[in-house]
N, CA, C and O of each residue as an XYZ file, in Angstrom:
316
protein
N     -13.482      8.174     -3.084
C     -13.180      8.032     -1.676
C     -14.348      8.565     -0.869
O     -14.682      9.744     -0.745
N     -14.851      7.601     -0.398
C     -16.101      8.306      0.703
C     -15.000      9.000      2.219
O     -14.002      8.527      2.761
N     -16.087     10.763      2.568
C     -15.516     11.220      3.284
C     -16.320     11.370      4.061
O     -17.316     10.674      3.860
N     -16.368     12.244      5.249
C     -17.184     12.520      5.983
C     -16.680     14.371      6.449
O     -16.060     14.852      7.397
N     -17.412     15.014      5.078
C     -16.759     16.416      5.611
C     -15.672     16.247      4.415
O     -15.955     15.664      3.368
N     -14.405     16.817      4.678
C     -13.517     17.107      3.948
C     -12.522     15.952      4.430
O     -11.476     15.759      3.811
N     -13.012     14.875      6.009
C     -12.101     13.459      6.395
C     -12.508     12.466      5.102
O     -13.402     12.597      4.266
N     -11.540     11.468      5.264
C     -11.644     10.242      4.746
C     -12.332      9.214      5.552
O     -12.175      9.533      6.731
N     -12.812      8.459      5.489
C     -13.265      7.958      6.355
C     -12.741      6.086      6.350
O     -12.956      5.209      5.513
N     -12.099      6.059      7.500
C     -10.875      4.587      7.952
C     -12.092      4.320      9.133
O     -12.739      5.125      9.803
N     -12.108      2.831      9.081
C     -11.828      2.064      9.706
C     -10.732      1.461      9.906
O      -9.678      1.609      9.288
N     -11.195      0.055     11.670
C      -9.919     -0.970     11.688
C     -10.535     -2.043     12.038
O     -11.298     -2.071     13.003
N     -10.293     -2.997     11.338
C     -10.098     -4.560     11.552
C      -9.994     -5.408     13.005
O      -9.027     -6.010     13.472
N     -11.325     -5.232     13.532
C     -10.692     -5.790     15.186
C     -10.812     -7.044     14.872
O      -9.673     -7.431     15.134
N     -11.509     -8.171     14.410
C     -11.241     -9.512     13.727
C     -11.882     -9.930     12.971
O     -13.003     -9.468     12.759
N     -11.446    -10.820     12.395
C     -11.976    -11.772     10.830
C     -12.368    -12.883     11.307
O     -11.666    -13.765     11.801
N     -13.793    -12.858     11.132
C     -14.616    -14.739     11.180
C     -15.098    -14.657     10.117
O     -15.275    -13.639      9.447
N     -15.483    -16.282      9.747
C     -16.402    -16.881      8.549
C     -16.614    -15.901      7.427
O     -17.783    -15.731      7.082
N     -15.659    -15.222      6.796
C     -14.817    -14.207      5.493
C     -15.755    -13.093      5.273
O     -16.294    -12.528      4.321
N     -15.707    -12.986      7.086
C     -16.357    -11.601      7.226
C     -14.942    -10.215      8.212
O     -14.195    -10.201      9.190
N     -15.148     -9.783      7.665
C     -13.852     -8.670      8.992
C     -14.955     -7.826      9.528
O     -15.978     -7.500      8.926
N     -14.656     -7.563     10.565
C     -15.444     -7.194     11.542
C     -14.891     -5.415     12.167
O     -14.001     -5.278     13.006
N     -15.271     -4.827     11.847
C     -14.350     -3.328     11.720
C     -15.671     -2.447     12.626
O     -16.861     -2.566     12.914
N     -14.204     -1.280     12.861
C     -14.720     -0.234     13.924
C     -14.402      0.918     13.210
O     -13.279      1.074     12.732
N     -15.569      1.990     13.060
C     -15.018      3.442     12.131
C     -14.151      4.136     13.470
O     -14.026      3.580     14.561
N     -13.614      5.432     13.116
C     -13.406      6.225     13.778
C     -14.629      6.957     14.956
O     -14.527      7.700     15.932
N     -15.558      6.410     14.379
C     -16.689      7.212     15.283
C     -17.179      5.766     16.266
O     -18.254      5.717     16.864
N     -16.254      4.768     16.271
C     -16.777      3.772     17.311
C     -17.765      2.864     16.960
O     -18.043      1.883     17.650
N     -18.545      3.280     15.456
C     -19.694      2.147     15.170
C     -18.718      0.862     14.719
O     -17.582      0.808     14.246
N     -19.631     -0.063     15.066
C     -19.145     -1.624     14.742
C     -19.536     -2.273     13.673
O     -20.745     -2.343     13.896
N     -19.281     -3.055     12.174
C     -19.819     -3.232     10.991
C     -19.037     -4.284     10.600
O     -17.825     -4.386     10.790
N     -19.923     -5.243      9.922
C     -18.979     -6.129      9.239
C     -18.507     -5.760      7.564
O     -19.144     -4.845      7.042
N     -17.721     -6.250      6.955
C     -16.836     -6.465      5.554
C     -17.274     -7.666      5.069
O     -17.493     -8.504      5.943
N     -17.482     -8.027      3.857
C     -17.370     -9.543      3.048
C     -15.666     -9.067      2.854
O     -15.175     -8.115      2.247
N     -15.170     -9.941      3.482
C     -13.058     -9.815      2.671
C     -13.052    -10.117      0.989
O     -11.974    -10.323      0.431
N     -14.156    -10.127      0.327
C     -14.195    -10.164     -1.131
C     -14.420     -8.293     -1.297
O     -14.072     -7.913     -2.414
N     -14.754     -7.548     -0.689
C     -15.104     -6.237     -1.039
C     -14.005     -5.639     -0.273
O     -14.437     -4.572      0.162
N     -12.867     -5.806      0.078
C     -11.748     -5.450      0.245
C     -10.262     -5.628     -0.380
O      -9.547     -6.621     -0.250
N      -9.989     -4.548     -1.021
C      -8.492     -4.780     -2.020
C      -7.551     -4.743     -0.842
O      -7.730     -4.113      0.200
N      -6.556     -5.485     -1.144
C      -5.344     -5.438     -0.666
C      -5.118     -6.686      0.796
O      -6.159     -7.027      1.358
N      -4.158     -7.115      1.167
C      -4.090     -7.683      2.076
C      -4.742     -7.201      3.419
O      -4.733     -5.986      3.616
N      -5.297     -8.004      4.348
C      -5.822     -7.459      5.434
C      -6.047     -8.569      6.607
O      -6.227     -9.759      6.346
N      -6.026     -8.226      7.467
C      -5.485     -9.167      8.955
C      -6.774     -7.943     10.017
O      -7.538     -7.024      9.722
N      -6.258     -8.850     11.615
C      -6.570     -7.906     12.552
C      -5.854     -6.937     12.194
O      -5.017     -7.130     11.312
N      -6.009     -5.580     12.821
C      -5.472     -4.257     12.815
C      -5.056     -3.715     11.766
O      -4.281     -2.760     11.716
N      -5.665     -4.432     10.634
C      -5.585     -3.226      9.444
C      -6.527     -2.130      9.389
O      -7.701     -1.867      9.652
N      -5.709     -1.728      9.030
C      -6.470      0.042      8.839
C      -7.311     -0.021      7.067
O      -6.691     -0.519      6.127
N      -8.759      0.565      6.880
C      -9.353      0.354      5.979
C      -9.684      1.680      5.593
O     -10.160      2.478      6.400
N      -9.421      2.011      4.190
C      -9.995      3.270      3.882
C     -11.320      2.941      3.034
O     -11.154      2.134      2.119
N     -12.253      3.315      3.167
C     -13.764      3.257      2.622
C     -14.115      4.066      1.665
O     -14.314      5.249      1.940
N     -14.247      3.642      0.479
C     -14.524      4.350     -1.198
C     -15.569      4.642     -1.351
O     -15.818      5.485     -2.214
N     -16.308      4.231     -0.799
C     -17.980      4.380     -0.788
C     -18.727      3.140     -1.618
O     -19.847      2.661     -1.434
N     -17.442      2.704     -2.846
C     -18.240      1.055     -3.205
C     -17.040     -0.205     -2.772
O     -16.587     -1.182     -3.367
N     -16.879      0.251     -1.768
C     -15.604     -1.174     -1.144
C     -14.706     -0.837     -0.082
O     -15.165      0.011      0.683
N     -13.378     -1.322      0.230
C     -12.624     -0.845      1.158
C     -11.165     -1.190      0.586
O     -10.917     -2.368      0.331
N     -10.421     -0.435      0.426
C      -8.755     -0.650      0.501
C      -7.900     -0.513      1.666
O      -7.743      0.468      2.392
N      -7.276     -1.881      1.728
C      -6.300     -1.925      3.355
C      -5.255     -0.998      2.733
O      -4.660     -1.116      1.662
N      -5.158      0.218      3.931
C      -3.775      1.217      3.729
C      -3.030      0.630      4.833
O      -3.340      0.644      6.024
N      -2.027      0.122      4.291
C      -1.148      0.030      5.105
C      -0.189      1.109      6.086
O       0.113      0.868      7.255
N       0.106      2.025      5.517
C       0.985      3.170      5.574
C      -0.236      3.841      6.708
O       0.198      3.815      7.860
N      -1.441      4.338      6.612
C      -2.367      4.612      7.671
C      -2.325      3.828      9.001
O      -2.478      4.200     10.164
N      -2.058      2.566      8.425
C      -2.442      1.581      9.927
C      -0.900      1.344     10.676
O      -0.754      0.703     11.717
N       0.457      2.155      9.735
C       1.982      2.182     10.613
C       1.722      3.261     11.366
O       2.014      3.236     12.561
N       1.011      4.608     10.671
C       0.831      5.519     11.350
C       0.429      6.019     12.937
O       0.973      6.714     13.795
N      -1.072      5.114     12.792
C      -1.598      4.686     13.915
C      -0.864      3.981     14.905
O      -0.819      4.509     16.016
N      -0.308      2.952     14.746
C       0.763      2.194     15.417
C       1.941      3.215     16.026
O       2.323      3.351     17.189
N       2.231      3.661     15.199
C       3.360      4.725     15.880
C       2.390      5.729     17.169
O       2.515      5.912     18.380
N       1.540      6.141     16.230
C       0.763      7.673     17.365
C       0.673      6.249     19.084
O       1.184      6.459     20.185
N       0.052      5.261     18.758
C      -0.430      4.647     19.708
C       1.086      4.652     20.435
O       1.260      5.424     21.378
N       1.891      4.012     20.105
C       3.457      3.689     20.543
C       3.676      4.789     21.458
O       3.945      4.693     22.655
N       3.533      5.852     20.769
C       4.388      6.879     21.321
C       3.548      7.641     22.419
O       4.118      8.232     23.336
N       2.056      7.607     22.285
C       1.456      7.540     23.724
C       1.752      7.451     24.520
O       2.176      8.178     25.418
N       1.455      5.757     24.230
C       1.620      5.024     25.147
C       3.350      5.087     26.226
O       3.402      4.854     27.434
N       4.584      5.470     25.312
C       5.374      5.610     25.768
C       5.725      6.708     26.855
O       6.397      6.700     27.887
N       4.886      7.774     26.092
C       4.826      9.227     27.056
C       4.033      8.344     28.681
O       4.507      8.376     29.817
N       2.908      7.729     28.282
C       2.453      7.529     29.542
C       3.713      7.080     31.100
O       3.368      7.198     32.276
N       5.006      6.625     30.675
C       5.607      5.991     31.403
C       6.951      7.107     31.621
O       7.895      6.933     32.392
N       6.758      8.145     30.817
C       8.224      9.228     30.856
C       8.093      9.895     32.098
O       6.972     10.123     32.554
N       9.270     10.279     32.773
C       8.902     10.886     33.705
C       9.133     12.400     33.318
O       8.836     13.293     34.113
């Protein structure tokens, strides 16, 4: 598992052209994928964990995210 420090280091999937995915790390850099050097199913907004020789879509990371975002976003509107 490539880390950065004692993190893991995820990307996400902002979109897939010509069987390339097109991903954003946590630190905001922008990079493409061959979708042959990625295990597991993967779409926009998958979450990618980076091994250091490939990428595995975590799913369970990218519900996570979805929730933190959700629930943000929900606070933003609570009174």
């Amino acid at each position: 598992m490539h880390t950065k420090g004692s993190e893991t280091m995820f990307c996400s999937v902002d979109r897939i052209e010509e069987g390339l995915a097109v991903c954003v790390n946590d630190m905001g850099v922008t990079f493409a994928v061959r979708l042959s050097d990625i295990s597991g199913e993967v779409h926009e907004g998958s979450v990618l964990i980076d091994t250091g020789s490939g990428y595995i879509a975590c799913p369970g990371e990218e519900q996570k995210r979805r929730d933190e975002n959700f629930s943000l976003a929900e606070s933003l509107f609570d009174e």
